[in-house]
Each structure stands twice: as structure tokens, then as C-alpha cells.
ZAMAR-520992 format. One record per residue (C-alpha): x, y, z; residue number from 1; residue in three letters. Coordinates in steps of 0.001 Angstrom, whole numbers. Each point is the difference from the previous one (the first is absolute). Layout:
% ZAMAR-520992
[node [X; Y; Z]; NUM; 'ALA']
...
% end
This chain:
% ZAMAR-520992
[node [47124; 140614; 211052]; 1; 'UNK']
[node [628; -2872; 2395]; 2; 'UNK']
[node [-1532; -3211; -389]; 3; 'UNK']
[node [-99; -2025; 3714]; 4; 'UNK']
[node [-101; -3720; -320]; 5; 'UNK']
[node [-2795; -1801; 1872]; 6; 'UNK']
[node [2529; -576; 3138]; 7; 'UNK']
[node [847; 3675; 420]; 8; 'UNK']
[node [-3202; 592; -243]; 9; 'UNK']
[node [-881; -2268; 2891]; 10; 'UNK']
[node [2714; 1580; 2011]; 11; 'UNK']
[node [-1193; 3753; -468]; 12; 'UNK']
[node [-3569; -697; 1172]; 13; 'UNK']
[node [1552; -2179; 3560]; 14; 'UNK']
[node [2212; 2783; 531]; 15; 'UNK']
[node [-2236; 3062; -780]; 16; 'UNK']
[node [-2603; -1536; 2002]; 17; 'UNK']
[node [2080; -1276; 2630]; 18; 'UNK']
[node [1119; 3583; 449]; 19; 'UNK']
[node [-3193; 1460; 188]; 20; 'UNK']
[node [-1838; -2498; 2336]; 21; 'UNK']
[node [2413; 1342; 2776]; 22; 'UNK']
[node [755; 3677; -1272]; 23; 'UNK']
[node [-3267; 1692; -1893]; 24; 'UNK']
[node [-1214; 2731; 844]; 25; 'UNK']
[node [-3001; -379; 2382]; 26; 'UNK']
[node [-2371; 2059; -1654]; 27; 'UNK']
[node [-3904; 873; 1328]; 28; 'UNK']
[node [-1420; -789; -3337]; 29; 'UNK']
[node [2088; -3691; -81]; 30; 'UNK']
[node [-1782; -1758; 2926]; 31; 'UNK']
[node [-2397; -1428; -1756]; 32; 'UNK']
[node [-769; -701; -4134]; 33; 'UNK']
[node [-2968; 2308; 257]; 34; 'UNK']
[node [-635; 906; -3499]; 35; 'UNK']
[node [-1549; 3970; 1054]; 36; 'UNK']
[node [3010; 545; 2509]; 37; 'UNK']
[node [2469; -1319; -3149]; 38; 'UNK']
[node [-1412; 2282; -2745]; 39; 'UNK']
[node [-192; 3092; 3029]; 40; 'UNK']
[node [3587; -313; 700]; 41; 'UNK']
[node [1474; -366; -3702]; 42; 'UNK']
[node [-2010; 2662; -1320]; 43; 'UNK']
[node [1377; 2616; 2774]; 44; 'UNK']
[node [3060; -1759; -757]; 45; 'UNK']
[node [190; 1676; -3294]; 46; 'UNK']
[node [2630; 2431; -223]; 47; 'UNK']
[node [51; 602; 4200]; 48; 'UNK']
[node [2535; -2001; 2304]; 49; 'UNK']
[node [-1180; -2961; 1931]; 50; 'UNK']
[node [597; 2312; 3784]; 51; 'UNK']
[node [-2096; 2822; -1759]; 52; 'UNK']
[node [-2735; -2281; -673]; 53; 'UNK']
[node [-39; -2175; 3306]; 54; 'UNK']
[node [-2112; 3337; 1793]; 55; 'UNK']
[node [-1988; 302; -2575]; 56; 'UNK']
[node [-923; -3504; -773]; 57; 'UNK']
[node [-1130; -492; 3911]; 58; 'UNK']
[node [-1781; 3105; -219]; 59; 'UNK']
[node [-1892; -839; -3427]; 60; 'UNK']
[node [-874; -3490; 1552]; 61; 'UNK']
[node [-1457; 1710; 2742]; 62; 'UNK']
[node [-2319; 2704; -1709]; 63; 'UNK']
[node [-656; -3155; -2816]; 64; 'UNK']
[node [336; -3589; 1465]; 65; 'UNK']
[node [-1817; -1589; -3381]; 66; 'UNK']
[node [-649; 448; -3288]; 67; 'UNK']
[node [-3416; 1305; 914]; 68; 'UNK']
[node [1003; 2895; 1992]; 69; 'UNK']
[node [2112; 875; -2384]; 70; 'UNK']
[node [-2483; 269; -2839]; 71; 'UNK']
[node [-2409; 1921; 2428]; 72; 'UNK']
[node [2806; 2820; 1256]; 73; 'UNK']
[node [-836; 3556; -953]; 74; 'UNK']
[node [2853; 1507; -1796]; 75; 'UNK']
[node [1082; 1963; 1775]; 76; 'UNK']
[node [493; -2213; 2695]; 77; 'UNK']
[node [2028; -2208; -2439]; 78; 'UNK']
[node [2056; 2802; -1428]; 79; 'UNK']
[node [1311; 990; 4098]; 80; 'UNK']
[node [747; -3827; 237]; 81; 'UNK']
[node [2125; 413; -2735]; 82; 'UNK']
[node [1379; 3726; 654]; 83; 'UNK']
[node [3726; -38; -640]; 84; 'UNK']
[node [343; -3519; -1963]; 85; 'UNK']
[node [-271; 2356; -3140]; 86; 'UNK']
[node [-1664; -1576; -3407]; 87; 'UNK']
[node [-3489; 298; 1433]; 88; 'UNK']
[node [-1152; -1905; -3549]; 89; 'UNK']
[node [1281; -3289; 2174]; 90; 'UNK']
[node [-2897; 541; 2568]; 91; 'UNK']
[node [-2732; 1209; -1937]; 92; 'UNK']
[node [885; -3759; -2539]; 93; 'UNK']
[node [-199; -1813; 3501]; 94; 'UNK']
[node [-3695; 1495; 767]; 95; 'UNK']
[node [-942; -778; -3642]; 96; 'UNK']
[node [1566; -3310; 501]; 97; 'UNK']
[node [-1960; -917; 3379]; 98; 'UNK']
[node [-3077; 1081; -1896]; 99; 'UNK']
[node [909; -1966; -2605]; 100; 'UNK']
[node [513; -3175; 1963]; 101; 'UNK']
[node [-3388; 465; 1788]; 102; 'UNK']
[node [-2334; 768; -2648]; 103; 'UNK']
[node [1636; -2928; -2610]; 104; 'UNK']
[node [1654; -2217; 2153]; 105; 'UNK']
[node [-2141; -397; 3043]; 106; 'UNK']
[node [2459; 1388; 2488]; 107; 'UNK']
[node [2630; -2872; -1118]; 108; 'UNK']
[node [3517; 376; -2065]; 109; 'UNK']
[node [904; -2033; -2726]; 110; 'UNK']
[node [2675; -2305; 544]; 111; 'UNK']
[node [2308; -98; -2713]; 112; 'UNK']
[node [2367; 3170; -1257]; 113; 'UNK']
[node [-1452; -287; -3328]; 114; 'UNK']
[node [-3281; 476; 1262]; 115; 'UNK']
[node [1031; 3123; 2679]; 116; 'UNK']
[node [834; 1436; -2591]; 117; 'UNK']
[node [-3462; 923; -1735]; 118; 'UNK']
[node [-529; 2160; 3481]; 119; 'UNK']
[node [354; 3641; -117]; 120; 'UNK']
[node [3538; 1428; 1201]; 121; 'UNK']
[node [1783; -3581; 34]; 122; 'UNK']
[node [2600; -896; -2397]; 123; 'UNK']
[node [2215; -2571; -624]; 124; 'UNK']
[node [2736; 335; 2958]; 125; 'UNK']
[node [-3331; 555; 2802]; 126; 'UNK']
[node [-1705; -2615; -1894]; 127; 'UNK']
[node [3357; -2140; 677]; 128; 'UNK']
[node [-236; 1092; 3309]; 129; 'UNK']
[node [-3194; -1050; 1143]; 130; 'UNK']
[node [-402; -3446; -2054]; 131; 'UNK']
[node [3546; -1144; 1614]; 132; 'UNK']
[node [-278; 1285; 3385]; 133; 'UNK']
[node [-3676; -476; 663]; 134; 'UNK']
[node [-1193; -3233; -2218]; 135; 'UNK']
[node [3773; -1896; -863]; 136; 'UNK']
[node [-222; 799; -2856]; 137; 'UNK']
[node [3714; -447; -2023]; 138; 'UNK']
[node [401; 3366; -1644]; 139; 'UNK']
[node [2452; 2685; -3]; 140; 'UNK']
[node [-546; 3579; 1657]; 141; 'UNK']
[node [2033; 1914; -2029]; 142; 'UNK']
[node [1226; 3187; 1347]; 143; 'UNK']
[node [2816; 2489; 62]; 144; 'UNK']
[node [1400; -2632; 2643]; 145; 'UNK']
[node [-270; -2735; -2004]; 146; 'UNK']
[node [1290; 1424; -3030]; 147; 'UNK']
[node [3556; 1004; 2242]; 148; 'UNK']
[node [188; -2917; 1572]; 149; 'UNK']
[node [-227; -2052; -3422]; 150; 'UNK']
[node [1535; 1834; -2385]; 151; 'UNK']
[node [2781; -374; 2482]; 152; 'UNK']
[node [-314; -3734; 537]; 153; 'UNK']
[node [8; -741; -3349]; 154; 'UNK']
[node [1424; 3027; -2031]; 155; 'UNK']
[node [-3210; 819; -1492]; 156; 'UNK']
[node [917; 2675; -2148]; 157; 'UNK']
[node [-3123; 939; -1404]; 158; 'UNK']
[node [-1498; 3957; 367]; 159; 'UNK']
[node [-2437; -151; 2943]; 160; 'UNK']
[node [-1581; 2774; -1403]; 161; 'UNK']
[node [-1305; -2018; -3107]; 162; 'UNK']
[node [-3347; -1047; -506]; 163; 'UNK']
[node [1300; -3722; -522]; 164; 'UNK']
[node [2362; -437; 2635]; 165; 'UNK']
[node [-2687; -793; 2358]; 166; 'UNK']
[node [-1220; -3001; -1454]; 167; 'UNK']
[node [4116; -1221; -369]; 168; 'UNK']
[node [120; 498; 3676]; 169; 'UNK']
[node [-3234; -2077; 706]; 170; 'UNK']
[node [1142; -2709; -2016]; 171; 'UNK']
[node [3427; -155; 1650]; 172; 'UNK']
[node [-1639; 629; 3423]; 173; 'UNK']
[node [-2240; -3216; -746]; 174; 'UNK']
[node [2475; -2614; -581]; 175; 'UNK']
[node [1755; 1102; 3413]; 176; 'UNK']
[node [-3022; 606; 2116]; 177; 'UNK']
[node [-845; -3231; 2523]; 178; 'UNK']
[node [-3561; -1199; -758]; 179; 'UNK']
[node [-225; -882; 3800]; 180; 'UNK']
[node [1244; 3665; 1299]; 181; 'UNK']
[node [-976; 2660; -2692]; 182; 'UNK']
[node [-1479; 2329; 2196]; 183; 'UNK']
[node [3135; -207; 2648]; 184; 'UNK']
[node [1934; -314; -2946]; 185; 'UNK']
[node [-867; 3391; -1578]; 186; 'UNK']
[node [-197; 1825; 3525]; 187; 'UNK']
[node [3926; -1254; 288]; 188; 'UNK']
[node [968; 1384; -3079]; 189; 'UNK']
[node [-1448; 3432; 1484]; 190; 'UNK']
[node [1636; -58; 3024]; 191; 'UNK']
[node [3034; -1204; -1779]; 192; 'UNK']
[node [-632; 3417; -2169]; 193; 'UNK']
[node [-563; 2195; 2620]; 194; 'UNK']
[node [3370; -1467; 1754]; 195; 'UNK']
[node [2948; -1449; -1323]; 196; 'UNK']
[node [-816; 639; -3590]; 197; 'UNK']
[node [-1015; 3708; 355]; 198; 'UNK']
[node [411; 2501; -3146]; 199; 'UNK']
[node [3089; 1925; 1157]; 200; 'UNK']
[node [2325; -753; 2656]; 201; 'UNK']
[node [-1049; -4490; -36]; 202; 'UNK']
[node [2051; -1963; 2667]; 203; 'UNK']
[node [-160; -3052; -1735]; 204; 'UNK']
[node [3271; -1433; 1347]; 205; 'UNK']
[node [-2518; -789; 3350]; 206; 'UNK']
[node [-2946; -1117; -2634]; 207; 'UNK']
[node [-1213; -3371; 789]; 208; 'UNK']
[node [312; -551; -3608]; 209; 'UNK']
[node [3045; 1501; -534]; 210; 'UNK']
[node [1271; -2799; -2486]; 211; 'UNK']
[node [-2701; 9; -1805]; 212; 'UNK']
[node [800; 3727; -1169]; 213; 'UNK']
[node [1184; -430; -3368]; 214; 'UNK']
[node [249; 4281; -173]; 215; 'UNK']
[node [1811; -82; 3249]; 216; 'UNK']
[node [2401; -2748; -1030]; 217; 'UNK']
[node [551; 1519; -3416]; 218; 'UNK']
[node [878; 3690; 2122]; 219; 'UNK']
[node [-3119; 1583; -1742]; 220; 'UNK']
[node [-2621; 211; 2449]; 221; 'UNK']
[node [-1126; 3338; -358]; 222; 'UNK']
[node [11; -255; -3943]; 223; 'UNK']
[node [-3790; -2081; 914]; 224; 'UNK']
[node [-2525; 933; -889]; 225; 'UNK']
[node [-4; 1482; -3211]; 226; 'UNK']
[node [-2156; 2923; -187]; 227; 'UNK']
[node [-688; 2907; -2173]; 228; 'UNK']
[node [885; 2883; 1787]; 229; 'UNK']
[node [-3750; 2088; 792]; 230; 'UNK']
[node [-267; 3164; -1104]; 231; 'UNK']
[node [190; 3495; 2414]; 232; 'UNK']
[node [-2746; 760; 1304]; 233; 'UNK']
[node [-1393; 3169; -1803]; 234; 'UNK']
[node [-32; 3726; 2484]; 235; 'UNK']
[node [-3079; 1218; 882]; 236; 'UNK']
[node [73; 3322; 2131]; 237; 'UNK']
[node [-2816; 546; 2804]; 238; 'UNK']
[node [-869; 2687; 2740]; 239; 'UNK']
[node [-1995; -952; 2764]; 240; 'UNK']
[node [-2579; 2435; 1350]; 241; 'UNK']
[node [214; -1110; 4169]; 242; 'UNK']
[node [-3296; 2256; 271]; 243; 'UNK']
[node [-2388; 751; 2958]; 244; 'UNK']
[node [-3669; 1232; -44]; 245; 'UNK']
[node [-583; 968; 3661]; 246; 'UNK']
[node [1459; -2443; 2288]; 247; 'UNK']
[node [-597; -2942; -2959]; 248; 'UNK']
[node [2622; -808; -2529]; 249; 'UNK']
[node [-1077; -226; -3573]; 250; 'UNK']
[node [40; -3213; -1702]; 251; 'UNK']
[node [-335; -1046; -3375]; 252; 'UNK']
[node [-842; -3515; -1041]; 253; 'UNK']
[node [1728; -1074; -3247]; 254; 'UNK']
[node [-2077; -1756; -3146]; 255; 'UNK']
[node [-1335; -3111; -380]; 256; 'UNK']
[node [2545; -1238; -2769]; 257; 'UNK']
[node [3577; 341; -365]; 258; 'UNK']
[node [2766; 473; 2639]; 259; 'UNK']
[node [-1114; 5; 3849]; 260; 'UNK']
[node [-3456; -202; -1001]; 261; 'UNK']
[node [-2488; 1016; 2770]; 262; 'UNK']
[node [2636; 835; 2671]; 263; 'UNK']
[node [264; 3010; 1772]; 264; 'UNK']
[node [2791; 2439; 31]; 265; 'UNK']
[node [241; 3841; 531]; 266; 'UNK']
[node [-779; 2040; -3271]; 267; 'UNK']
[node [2464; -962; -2388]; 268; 'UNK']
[node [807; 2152; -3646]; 269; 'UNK']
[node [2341; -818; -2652]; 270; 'UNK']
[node [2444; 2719; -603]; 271; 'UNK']
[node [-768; -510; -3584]; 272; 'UNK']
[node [-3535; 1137; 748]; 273; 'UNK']
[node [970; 3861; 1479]; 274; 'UNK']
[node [387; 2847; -2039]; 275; 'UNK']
[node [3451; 665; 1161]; 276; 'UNK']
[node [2046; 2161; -2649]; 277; 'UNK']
[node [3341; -1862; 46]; 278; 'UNK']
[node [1035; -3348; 658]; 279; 'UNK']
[node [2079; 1170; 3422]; 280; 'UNK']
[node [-2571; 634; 2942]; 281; 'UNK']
[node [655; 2465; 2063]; 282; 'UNK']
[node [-2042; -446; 2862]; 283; 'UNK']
[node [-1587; 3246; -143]; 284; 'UNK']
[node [-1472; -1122; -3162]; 285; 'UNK']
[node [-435; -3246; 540]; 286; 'UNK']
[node [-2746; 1380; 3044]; 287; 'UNK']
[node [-1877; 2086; -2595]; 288; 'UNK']
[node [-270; -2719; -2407]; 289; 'UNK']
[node [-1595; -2471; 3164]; 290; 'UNK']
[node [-2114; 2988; 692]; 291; 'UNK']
[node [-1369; 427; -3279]; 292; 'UNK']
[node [-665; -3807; -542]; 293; 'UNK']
[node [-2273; 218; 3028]; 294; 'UNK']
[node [-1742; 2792; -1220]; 295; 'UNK']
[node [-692; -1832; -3142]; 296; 'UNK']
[node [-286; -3420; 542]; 297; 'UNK']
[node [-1416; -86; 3306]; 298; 'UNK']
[node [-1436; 3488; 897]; 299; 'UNK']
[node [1953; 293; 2632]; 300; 'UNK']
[node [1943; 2927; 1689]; 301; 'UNK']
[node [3329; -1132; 1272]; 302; 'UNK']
[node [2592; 1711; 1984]; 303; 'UNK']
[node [3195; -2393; -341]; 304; 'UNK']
[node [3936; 291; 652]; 305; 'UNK']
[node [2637; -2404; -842]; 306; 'UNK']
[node [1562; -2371; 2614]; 307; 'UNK']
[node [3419; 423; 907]; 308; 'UNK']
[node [838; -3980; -704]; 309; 'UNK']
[node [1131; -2253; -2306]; 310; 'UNK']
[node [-2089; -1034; -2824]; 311; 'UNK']
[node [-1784; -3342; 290]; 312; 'UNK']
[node [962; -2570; -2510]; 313; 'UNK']
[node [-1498; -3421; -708]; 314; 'UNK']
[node [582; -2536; -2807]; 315; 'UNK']
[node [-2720; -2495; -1059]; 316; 'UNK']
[node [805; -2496; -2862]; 317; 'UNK']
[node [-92; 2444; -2672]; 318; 'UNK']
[node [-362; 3131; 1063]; 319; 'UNK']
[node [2433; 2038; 2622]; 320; 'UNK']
[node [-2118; 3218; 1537]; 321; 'UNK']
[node [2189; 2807; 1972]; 322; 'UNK']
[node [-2527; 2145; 1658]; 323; 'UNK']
[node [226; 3248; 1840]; 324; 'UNK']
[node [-1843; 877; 2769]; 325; 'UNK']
[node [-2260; 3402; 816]; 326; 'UNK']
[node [-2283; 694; 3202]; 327; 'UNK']
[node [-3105; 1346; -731]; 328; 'UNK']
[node [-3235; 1119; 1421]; 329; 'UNK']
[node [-3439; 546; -1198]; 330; 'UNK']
[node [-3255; 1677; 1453]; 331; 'UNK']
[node [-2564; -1939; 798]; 332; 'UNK']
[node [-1910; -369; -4026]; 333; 'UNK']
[node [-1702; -2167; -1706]; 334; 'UNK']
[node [1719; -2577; -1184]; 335; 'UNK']
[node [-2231; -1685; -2988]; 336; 'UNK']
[node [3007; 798; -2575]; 337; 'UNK']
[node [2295; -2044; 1933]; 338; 'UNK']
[node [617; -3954; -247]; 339; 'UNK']
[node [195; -732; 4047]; 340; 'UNK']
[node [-1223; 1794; 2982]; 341; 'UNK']
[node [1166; 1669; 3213]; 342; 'UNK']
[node [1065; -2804; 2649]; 343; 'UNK']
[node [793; 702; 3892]; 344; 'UNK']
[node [2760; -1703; 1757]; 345; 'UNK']
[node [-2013; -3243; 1533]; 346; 'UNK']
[node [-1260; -857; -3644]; 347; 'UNK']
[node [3566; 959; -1786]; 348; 'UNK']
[node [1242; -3341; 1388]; 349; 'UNK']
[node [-3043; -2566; -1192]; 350; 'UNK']
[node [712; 1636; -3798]; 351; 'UNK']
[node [2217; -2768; -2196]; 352; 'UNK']
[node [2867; 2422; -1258]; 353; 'UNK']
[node [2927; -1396; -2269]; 354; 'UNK']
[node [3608; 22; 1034]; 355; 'UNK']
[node [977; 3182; -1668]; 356; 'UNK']
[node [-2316; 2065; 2174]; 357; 'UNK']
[node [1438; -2071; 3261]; 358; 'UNK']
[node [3171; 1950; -1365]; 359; 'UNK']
[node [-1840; 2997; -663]; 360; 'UNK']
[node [-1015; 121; 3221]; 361; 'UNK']
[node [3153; -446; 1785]; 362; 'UNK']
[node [2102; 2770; -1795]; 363; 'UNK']
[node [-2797; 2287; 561]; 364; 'UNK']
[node [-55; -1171; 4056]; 365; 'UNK']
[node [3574; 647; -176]; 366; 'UNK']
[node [-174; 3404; -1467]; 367; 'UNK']
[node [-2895; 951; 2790]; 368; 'UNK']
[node [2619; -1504; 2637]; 369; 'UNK']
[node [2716; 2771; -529]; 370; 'UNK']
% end
């Protein structure tokens, strides 16, 4: 690892911040050191890119302007707010959060990272966030962004994966970080991230901090970070039930814990769940098994074909599902064995539905197209 002297210190923080007083991004959640509109924008900010997020920011600021009308928001008002950011555990930690802040802090945040961190859903990069950006305070936000851009500066060649590494980071981070600046300081290094310095294809030879590149200089730019490579995710096969009762589709919401918790989405069934007699589906068989499922699970009589389209696939962090798609119909029944309800076309829209049914519904359009 490199070790800068005090003087090339000085220069890196003139030029990064010279650079990004006349070239960062202008940003909706960077006009003003608003601690709610800070924590809002990282959080969504979490795995989604910054032009995903910008419509979705404006819109969550408009259903919830403050921390109160947050904490108040039915949920399933919250969960459409957040339909399509995926890891719906980040919005349900925010409500908890604004709770949090009103019943033990009065309404107010604390003002130092070390303290944001005792709230629910904020760790030590949002925690950064906030404490440098909103109240001046000099710490490091350390993100995927930060951990490129250093490990590059500096040939950090410690795993990123490791538990440890973080804290390295932080203390590296510290010594260079500006005590007047840290907040504009930390937002340059993301921009710098999300620019010159990106993961794949970088065009550091137009980075305003080009010489400060050890990796680059040394021809090994794309050797940083070190990271242990993630394991695949692991195959899960689906079929999706697009049903109708009437003129109403049938809905099912998912469970309260685990993956998509609480959204909606057309009946879904594990393949692993039908009583199919080989492990190759025909689709004849494949329609019996649904059939029978809905006898039994729901007590339900379905009439269902296959779709003539490709299966849907979807991968979340550690789990990839490939899902195939029947249309089905029920009579009108009661439907006390089943976990949703029948929904008309005006109300489909207002229900929060994860990604993977925004696909689901697509291919099945497209199929009803031809």
C-alpha cells in the first residue's frame, strides 16, 4: 500500500475538489444538507443506479416530505413507493427508523456517525453519509465507490470482502479526508466512482486525478479491488398461475417474513412443490400438477394452459428463479383457503408488486398480444 506524504495529500483534496465544484453531478437530494433527504437518497442508493433512483426519490419526497409522514404511511402505501427498487427490508428499516427517531429522539437526528449508528437500518457507510454531508462531520462513507477508487489510489490490496478491511479503509480514508470539506469530499469520491474510476471499462487517462493513480501508473487498474469472487446464485424453478375469477385477476399476497414479504404477485408454486413424476415437464403434466395444487391447497377448480413464451427469469442476490407461465381461470368460489383475494383492473394498479411480477406481467401481455 501507498503511503502519501502530507503535500500529496494537500494536492489530492485541491484537485478532487476543484474538479467537483465545477463538474458534480447536480443531484435533487444535494441541494441542501438536509439530514432526512441524505439518509432517503443513500438508502435507495443501495444497490440501484443514481438515474433509477432520481424518479423515485422525487416521488418518495412527495408522498413523505418528513420523518413524520414517513413513520405514519400505511404499508402498503410505502411498499408502491418503493415498487421496483427491490430489497423491500430497506423501506420497512426506514419506517422503523422514523419511528425510532420520533418516539426516542424527539423528531431530531443525532449528529455524529457514531451515534447514527445506534438507529435502526443505518450502518457505518449511511452513518458516514449523513454525519459528513449533513453536520461536517470528518468521516469516511465507505462504499463500493470508495473502496475502487482507493484501492486504486493507493494499491490497497486488501479483500473487500473481509470483515476487517472496512475499518483499513476508514483509517486510510481519515488521514486524506479535508476536515473543512468532508461531506463534498466524500460526495467527490462518488462521483469520481461512478465516472472516471468505474469497475470495468475506467477512463482514467481523462481522471482529474489521473497521477495520483498508483494502479493506473503501475498498468494494473483493473487488478483493484480485491474481492472474493461471490458465489452463483442458487436455481429455483417457479410457474406463475396469471388466473382470473370473473372479470378479476387473482392475487396472492406473499408472507410477512422472508423474500418479497407482503407484496403482491400472481399465484406463484415452486416446481419442487408439484407432484410431477419426472424431473422433465411436459406441459401436459405440468397443467395437471397446477390443477391438483389448487384443488388441494386452495380449493379451487382451475382450467389452465401453458403460454407460448419464454420463461421468466430473475436473479436476486442469492437466489436465481426461472419461472414458467400458465393462464388460468377459476369460477367464482370462495376463496378462504387462499392467501390474497380477487382484484379488478382499477385496484390491480394501487397493489405494491415486486419486480419479478412487473416481468411476469409483460411476457404474459406479450403472449395475449399474438
Amino acid at each position: 500500500m501507498i503511503e502519501w506524504s502530507p503535500t500529496t495529500i494537500k494536492a489530492f483534496q485541491t484537485t478532487l475538489l476543484t474538479w467537483y465544484d465545477t463538474a458534480g453531478r447536480d443531484l435533487p437530494w444535494r441541494r441542501d444538507q438536509e439530514p432526512y433527504h441524505v439518509w432517503v437518497s443513500e438508502i435507495m442508493l443501495q444497490q440501484t443506479q443514481v438515474q433509477t433512483v432520481i424518479p423515485y426519490y422525487e416521488r418518495f419526497m412527495a408522498w413523505f416530505p418528513t420523518v413524520t409522514a414517513l413513520a405514519e404511511a400505511p404499508e402498503e402505501r410505502l411498499l408502491k413507493a418503493w415498487e421496483g427498487l427491490g430489497y423491500y427490508s430497506r423501506v420497512r428499516n426506514m419506517q422503523r427508523c422514523a419511528r425510532q427517531l420520533l418516539a426516542d429522539y424527539e423528531g431530531q437526528w443525532p449528529q455524529t456517525a457514531a451515534a447514527l449508528t445506534e438507529l435502526i437500518g443505518i450502518g457505518p457507510y449511511t452513518a458516514g453519509a449523513i454525519a459528513s454531508i449533513a453536520f461536517n462531520e470528518p468521516v469516511p462513507a465507505v462504499d463500493g465507490n470508495a473502496y475502487r477508487v482507493f484501492s486504486r489510489l493507493l494499491e490497497i490490496d486488501a479483500d473487500i470482502t473481509k470483515p476487517g478491511t472496512r475499518q483499513l479503509f476508514e483509517r486510510v480514508i481519515s488521514r486524506i479526508m479535508p476536515h473543512d470539506r468532508p461531506g463534498d469530499f466524500n460526495q467527490a469520491i462518488m462521483d469520481l466512482g461512478a465516472s472516471y474510476m468505474t469497475a470495468r471499462q475506467p477512463d482514467t487517462e481523462h481522471s482529474p486525478v489521473k497521477v495520483f493513480n498508483q494502479a493506473y501508473l503501475d498498468g494494473k487498474e483493473l487488478d483493484y479491488p480485491v474481492r472474493t469472487k461471490k458465489p452463483r446464485p442458487q436455481p429455483i424453478d417457479y410457474v406463475a398461475v396469471v388466473t382470473k375469477m370473473g372479470p378479476d385477476w387473482l392475487m396472492t399476497q406473499r408472507g410477512s417474513q422472508g423474500m418479497l414479504a407482503n407484496l403482491w404477485t400472481v399465484p406463484l408454486i415452486k416446481l419442487a412443490d408439484l407432484d410431477l413424476p419426472t424431473e422433465t415437464v411436459p406441459s401436459a403434466e405440468l397443467v395437471t400438477a397446477v390443477i391438483a395444487y389448487f384443488k388441494r391447497e386452495y380449493q379451487l377448480t382451475l382450467t389452465a394452459e401453458p403460454l407460448a413464451v419464454r420463461p421468466v427469469t430473475h436473479t436476486f442476490t442469492h437466489q436465481k428463479w426461472t419461472i414458467q407461465l400458465l393462464s388460468g381461470q377459476v369460477a367464482p368460489a370462495d376463496l378462504a383457503f387462499f392467501a390474497g383475494k380477487s382484484v379488478n383492473e382499477e385496484a390491480l394498479s394501487q397493489l405494491p408488486m415486486p419486480k419479478v411480477q412487473t416481468k411476469i406481467w409483460d411476457r404474459y401481455h406479450s403472449a395475449e398480444a399474438k
